[in-house]
C-alpha positions in Angstrom: -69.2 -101.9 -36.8 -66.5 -99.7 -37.8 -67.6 -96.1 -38.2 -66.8 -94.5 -41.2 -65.9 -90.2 -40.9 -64.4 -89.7 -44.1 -66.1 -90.8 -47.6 -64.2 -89.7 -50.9 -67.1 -90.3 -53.6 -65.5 -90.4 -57.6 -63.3 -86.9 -56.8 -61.9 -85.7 -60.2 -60.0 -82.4 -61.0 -58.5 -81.2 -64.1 -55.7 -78.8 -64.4 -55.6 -77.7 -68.3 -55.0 -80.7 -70.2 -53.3 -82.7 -67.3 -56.3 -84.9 -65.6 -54.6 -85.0 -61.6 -57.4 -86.7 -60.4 -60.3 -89.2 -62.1 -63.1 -90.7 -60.6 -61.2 -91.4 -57.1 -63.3 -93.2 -54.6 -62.5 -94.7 -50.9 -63.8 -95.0 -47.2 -61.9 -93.9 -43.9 -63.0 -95.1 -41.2 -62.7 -94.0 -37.4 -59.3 -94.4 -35.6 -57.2 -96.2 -38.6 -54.6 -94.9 -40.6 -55.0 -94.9 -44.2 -51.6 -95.3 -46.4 -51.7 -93.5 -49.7 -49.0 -94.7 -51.9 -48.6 -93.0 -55.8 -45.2 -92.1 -57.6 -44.7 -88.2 -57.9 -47.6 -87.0 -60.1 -50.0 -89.8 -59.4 -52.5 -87.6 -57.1 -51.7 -87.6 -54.1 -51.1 -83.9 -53.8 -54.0 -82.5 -55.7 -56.2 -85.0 -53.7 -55.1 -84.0 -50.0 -55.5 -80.3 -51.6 -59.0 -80.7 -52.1 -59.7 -82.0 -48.2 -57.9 -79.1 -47.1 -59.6 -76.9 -48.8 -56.1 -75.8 -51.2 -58.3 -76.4 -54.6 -62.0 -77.5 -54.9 -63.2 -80.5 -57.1 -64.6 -80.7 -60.4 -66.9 -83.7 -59.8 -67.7 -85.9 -57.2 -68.0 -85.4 -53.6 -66.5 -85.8 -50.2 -68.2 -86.4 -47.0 -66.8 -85.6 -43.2 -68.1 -86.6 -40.3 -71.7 -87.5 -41.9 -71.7 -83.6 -43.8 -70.8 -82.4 -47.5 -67.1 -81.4 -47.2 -66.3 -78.4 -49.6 -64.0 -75.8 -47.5 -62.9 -73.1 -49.8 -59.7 -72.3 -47.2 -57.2 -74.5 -45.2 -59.1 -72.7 -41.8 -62.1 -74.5 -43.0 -60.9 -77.6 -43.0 -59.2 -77.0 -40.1 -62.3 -75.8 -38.3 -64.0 -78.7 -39.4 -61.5 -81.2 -38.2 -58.9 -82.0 -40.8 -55.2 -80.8 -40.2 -52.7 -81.5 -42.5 -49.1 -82.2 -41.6 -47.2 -80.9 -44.8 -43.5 -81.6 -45.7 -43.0 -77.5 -45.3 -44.9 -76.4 -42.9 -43.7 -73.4 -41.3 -41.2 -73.3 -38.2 -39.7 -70.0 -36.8 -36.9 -71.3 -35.8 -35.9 -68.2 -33.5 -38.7 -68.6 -31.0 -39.8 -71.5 -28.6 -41.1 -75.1 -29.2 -44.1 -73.5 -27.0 -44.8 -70.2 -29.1 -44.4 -72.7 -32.4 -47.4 -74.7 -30.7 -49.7 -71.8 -30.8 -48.6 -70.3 -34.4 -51.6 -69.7 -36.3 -53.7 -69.7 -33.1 -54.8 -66.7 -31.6 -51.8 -66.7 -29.0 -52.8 -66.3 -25.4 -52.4 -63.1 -24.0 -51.8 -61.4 -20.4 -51.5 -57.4 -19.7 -51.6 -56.8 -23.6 -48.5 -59.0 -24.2 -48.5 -63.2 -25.2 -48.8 -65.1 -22.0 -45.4 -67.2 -22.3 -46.0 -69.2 -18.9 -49.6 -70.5 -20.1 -48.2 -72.0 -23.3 -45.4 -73.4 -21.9 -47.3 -75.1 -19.2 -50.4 -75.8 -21.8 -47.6 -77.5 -24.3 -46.1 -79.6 -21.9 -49.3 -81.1 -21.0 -50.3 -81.6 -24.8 -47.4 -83.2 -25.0 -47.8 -85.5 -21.9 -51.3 -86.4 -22.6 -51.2 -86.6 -26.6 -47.7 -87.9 -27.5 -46.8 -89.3 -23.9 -43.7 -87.7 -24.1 -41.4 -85.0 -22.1 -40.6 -81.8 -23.8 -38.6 -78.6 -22.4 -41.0 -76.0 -24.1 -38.9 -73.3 -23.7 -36.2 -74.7 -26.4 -36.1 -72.9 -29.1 -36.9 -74.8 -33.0 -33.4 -74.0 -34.2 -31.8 -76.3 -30.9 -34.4 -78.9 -31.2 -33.9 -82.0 -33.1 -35.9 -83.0 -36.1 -37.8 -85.4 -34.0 -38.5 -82.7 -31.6 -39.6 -80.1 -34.6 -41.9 -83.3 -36.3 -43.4 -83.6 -32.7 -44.0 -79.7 -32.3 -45.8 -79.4 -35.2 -47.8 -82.8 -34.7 -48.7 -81.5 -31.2 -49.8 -77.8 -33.6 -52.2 -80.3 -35.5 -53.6 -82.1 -32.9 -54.3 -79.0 -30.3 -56.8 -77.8 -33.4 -59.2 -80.5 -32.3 -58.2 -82.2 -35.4 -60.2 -85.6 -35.9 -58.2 -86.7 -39.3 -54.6 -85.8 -39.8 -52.9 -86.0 -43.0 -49.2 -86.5 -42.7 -47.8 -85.8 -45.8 -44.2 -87.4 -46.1 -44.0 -86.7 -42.7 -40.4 -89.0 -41.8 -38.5 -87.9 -44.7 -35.9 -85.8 -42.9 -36.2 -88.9 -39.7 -33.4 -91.2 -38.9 -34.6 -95.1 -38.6 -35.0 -94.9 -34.6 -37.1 -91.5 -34.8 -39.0 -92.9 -37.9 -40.4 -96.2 -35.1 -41.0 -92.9 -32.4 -43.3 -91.5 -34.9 -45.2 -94.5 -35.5 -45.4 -95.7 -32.1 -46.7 -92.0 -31.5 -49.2 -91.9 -34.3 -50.4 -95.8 -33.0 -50.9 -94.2 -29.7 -52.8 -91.8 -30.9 -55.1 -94.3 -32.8 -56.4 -95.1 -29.5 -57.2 -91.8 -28.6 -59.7 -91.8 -31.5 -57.5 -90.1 -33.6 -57.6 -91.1 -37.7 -54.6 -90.8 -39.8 -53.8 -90.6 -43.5 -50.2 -91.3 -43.8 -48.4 -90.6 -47.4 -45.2 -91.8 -47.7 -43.1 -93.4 -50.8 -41.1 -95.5 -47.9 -42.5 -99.0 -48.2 -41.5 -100.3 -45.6 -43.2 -97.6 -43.3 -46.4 -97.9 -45.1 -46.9 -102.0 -44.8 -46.1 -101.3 -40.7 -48.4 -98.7 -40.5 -51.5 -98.9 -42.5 -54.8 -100.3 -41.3 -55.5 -100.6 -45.4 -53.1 -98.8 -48.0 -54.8 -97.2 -51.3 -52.4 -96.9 -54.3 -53.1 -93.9 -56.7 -51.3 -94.1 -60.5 -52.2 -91.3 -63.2 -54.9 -89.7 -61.0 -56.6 -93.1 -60.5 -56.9 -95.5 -57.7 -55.2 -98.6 -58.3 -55.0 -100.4 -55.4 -56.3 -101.2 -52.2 -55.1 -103.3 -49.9 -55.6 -104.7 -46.6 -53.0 -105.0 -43.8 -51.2 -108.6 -43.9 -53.0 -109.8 -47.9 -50.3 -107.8 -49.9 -46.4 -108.2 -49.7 -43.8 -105.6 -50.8 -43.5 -107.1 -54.3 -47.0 -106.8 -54.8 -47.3 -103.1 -53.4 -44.0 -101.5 -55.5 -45.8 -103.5 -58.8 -49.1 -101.3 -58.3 -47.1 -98.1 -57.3 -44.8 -98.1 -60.2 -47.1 -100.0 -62.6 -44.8 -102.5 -63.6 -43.0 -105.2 -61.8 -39.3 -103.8 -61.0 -36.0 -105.3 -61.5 -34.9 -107.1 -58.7 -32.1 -104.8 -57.1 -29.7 -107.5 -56.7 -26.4 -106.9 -55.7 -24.0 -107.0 -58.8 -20.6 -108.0 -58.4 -17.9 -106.6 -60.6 -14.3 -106.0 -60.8 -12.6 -103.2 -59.4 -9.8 -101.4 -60.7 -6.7 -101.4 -59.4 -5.8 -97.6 -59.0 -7.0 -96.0 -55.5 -9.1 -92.8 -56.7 -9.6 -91.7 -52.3 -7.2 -92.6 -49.8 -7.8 -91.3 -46.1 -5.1 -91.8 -43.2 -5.6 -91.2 -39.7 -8.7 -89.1 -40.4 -10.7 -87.7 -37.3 -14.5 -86.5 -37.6 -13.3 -84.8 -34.2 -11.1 -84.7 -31.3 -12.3 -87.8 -29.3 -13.1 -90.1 -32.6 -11.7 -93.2 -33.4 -9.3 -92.6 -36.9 -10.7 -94.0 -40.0 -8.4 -95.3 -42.7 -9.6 -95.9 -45.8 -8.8 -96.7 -49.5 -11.3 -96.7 -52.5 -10.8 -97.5 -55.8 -11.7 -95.8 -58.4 -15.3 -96.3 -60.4 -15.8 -98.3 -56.9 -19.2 -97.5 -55.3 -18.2 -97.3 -51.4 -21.1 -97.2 -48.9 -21.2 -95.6 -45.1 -23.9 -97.3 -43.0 -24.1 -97.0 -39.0 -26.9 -95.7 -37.0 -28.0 -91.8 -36.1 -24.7 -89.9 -34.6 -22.3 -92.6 -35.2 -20.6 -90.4 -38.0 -22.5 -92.0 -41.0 -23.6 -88.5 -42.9 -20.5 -86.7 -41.3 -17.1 -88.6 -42.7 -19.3 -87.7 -46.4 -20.1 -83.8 -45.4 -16.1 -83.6 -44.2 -14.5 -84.5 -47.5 -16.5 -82.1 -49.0 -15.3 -79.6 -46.4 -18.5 -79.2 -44.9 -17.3 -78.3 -42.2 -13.8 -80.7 -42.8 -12.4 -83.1 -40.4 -10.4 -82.4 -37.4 -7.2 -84.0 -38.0 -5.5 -86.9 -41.1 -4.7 -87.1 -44.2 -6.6 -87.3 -47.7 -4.9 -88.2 -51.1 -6.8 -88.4 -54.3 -5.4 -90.8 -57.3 -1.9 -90.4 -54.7 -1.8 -86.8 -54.4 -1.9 -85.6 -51.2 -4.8 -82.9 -51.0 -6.0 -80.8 -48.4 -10.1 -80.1 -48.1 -11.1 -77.0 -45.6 -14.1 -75.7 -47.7 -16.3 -76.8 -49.9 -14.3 -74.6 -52.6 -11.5 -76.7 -52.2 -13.7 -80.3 -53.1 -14.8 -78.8 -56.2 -12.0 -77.2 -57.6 -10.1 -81.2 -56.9 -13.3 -82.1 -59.0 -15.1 -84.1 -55.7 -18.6 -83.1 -55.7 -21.0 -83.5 -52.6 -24.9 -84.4 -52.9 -26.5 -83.3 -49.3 -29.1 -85.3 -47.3 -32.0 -82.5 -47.7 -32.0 -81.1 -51.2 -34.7 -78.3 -50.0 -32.4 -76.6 -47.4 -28.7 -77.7 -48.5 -28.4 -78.7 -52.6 -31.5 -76.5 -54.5 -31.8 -72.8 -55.2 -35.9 -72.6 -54.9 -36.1 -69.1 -56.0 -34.1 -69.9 -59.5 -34.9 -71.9 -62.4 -34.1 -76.0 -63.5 -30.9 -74.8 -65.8 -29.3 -72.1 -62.8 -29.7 -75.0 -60.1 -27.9 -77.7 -63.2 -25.2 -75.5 -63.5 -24.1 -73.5 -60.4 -21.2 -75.9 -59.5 -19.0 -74.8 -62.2 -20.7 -71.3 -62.8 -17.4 -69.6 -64.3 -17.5 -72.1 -66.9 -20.6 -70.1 -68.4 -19.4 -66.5 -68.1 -17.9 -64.6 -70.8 -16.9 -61.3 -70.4 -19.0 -60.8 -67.0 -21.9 -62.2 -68.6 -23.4 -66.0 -68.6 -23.3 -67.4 -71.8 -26.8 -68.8 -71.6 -26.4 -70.8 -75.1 -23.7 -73.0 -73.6 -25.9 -73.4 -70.2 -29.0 -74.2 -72.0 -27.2 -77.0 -74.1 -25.7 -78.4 -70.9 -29.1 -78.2 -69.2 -30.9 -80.2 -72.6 -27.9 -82.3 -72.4 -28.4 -83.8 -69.3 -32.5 -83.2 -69.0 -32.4 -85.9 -72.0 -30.1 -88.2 -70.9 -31.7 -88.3 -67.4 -35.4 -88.6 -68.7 -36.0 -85.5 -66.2 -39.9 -84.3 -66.3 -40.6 -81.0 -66.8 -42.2 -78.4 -69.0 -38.8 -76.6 -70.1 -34.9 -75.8 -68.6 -36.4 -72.2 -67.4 -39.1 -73.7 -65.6 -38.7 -73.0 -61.7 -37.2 -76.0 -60.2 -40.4 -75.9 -57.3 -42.4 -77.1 -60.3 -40.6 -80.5 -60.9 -41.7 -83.7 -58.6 -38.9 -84.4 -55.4 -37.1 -87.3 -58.2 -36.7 -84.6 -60.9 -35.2 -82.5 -58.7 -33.2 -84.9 -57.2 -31.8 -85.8 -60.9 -31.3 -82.0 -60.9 -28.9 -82.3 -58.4 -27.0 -85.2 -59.2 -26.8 -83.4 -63.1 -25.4 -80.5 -61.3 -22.2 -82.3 -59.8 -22.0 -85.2 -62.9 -21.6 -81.3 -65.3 -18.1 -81.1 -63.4 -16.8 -84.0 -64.7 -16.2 -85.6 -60.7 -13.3 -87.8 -59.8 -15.4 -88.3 -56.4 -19.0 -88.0 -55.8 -19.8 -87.6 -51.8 -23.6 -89.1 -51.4 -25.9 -88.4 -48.4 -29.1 -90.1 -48.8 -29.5 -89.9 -52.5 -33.1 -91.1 -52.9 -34.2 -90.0 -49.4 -37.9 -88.1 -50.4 -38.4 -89.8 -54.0 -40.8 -92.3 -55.2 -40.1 -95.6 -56.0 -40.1 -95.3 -59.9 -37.4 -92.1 -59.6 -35.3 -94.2 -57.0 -34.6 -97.4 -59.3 -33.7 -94.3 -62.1 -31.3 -92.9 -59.8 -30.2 -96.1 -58.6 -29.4 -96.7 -62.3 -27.3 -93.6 -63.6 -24.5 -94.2 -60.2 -24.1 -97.9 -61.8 -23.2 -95.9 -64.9 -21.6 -93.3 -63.9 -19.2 -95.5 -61.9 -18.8 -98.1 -64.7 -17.7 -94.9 -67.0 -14.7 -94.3 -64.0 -16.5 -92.0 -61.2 -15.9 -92.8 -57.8 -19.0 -93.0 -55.6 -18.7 -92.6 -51.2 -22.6 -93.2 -50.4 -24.4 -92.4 -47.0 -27.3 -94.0 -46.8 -29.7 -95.3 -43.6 -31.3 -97.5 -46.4 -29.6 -100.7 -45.8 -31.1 -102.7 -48.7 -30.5 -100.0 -50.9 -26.0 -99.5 -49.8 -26.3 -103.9 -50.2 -27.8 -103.1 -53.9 -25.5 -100.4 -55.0 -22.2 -101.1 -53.3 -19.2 -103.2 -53.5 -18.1 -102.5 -49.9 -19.7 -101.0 -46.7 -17.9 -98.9 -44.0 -19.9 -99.7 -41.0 -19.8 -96.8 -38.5 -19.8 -97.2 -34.9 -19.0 -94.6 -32.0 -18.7 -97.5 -29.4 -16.7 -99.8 -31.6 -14.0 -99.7 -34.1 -15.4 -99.4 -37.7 -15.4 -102.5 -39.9 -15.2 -102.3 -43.5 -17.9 -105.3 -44.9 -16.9 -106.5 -48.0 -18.1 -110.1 -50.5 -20.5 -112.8 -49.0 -20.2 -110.5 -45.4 -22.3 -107.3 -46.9 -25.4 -108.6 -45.5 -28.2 -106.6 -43.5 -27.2 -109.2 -40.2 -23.4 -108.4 -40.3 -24.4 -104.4 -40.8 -26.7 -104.3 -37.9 -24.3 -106.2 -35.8 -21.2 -104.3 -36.6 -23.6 -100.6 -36.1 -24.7 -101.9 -32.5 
């Protein structure tokens, strides 16, 4: 009989007049991984808060390894056996994969000073034994991969003597093939005895992963499901509380005038030259798999950094892109893969982050005319359905969609002829991705021109009308009609 270590008995917690959590019950048991699936704002958050000892519950209880589980501090929870893997957990980047192990340990020392042999010898064999994986500890964060940095901090859980560890979003910044590392790891693990809750708003992910899979909806569970009785359909219905339109691929007619031309255009010296047209209001994809030059071709037409060598011309006017400076003032506008480190100001407010694109627009006289910025901001929070409390809110204190819409407000304020896409929904929930999904099918309709990277393949075969498969092996084929299907892309990336 399965044993059960973690018992979450009708938790509730109230912040003001918003009800984050009511009467929340479930079981997990010993070596399984939990999903917990919820839109933005469903729970999830103030629920994994409480376990870790972040906030403390109204009503209810939760019971740990056969004892009343109340820590007041992360360290108790920690010391009791939960570790949680957030989204932003800290890295310092300037010192070794090794000395990132031991943060927020008491560091080993030798003659007064950190012993840096021990805990690179001592990480290795964590890694070896936990992840069964090689790993030069003496790297440092800043060189390593995102894989590498996801397995550091894993390896920084586990070394606590954790016995249930939350991952929290944990392969939102992965590509596909480190996304299957991950869950191989965390399957390995399994067998060590180790228990996971795994949050995630990728689907997919969740079905391969989960032993069962709770859904949460306005603070309430509404769902639980057991691995192989549920299908996707049935899963995205409880998440977003409705059934969804079925993204379908829509076929339309094009217009005639090229908005993007690129000749003989190099992502670097040894790369094969792309040439492409697209049209304009057309909604171009990029698919290919990690390092083929998927995200790149996007970042260099934005100028960031710009190619090595070709030719651009937008609607027939030869252009020339070396800075991100020069995209916008040509009115091409660039949404990046991660909006935390690369697309949002997190110390500033909704409206400064809506309308830093095109800030001289709003100055008069060496001030910002913050009528006109406010209007834009209402404009566009409106038309966007974007959640929040007001435009001067900080934009830390909207959910990952809303500030996603943020950020595709910010460049759609500019009037583009071009909008450069990496990722668009990477990090939202399912509800925010259809929305987003949406308002490019509009905005493209209306006459903007959209180049979309995206390692989402059902989501480039739902939005696009062709698909620039990118391959470093291979020449590049451009998909277009009855050949845009998942088979041909695969094929044509491998």
């Amino acid at each position: 009989m399965a044993e059960t270590i973690l018992t979450i008995d009708s938790v509730s917690k109230r912040f003001g007049a918003t009800q984050a959590l009511n009467n929340v019950s479930f079981n997990v048991e010993k070596s399984e991984v939990i999903g917990l699936a919820g839109e933005n704002g469903s729970g999830k958050s103030t629920l994994i808060k409480i376990l870790c000892g972040v906030h403390q519950a109204d009503s209810g209880r939760v019971v740990f390894m056969g004892k009343a589980h109340a820590p007041d501090t992360p360290s108790q929870a920690e010391k009791a056996g939960i570790s949680v893997f957030h989204q932003e957990i800290p890295i310092c980047y300037n010192m070794s994969v090794a000395e990132n192990v031991f943060l927020g340990n008491r560091m080993p020392v030798k003659r007064g000073m950190p012993d840096k042999k021990f805990m690179v010898l001592e990480t290795k064999r964590l890694f070896r034994e936990l992840l069964d994986e090689p790993i030069d500890a003496t790297k440092l964060m800043r060189n390593c991969t995102v894989a590498e940095r996801q397995m550091a901090l894993l390896v920084r859980a586990l070394r606590k003597s954790a016995t249930l560890v939350i991952l929290d979003e944990p392969t939102t910044a992965l590509a596909p093939g480190e996304v299957q590392k991950l869950i191989t790891i965390i399957k390995g693990l399994k067998k060590k005895g180790i228990t996971f809750i795994f949050i995630s708003h990728m689907m997919d992910e969740l079905i391969e992963i989960s032993d069962k899979l709770t859904v949460l909806r306005d603070g309430k569970v509404v769902g639980d499901f057991l691995k192989g009785g549920y299908n996707r359909d049935e899963l995205a219905a409880s998440i977003a509380g409705k059934t969804l339109d079925a993204d379908k691929k829509r076929i339309r007619k094009l217009s005639d005038k090229i908005a993007i031309e690129v000749s003989n255009y190099k992502l670097d010296e040894h790369a094969e030259p792309i040439n492409i047209s697209i049209r304009s209001g057309e909604i171009f994809g990029v698919a290919g798999l990690a390092g083929s030059g998927r995200s790149d071709i996007v970042r260099s037409l934005f100028g960031a950094p710009p190619a090595y060598d070709g030719q651009v011309k937008l609607y027939g006017k030869d252009i020339s892109i070396k800075c991100p400076q020069d995209a916008i003032q040509h009115s091409i506008g660039y949404l990046p893969e991660d909006r935390k480190t690369m697309g949002l100001f997190y110390a500033q407010d909704v409206k400064f982050n809506l309308g830093i694109a095109n800030l001289d627009q709003w100055i008069e006289k060496g001030m910002v005319n913050l009528g006109k910025l406010k209007r834009l901001s209402e404009k566009f929070v409106g038309m966007f359905n974007i959640k929040m409390a007001g435009i001067s809110s900080k934009i830390t204190s909207l959910s990952g969609g809303n500030q996603q819409k943020i950020l595709l407000s910010r460049w759609l304020a500019i009037q583009p002829k071009v909008l450069l896409m990496n990722e668009p929904t990477r990090g939202v929930d399912i509800g925010a991705k259809q929305e987003i999904k949406e308002i490019i099918r509009q905005m493209a309709i209306e006459g903007v021109t959209f180049m979309i990277a995206s390692a989402e393949i059902e989501e480039l075969l739902a939005l696009s009308d062709r698909i620039l498969v990118m391959n470093t092996r291979a020449s590049n084929r451009i998909l277009a009609g009855e050949e845009m299907t998942k088979e041909k892309i695969v094929e044509a990336s491998a």
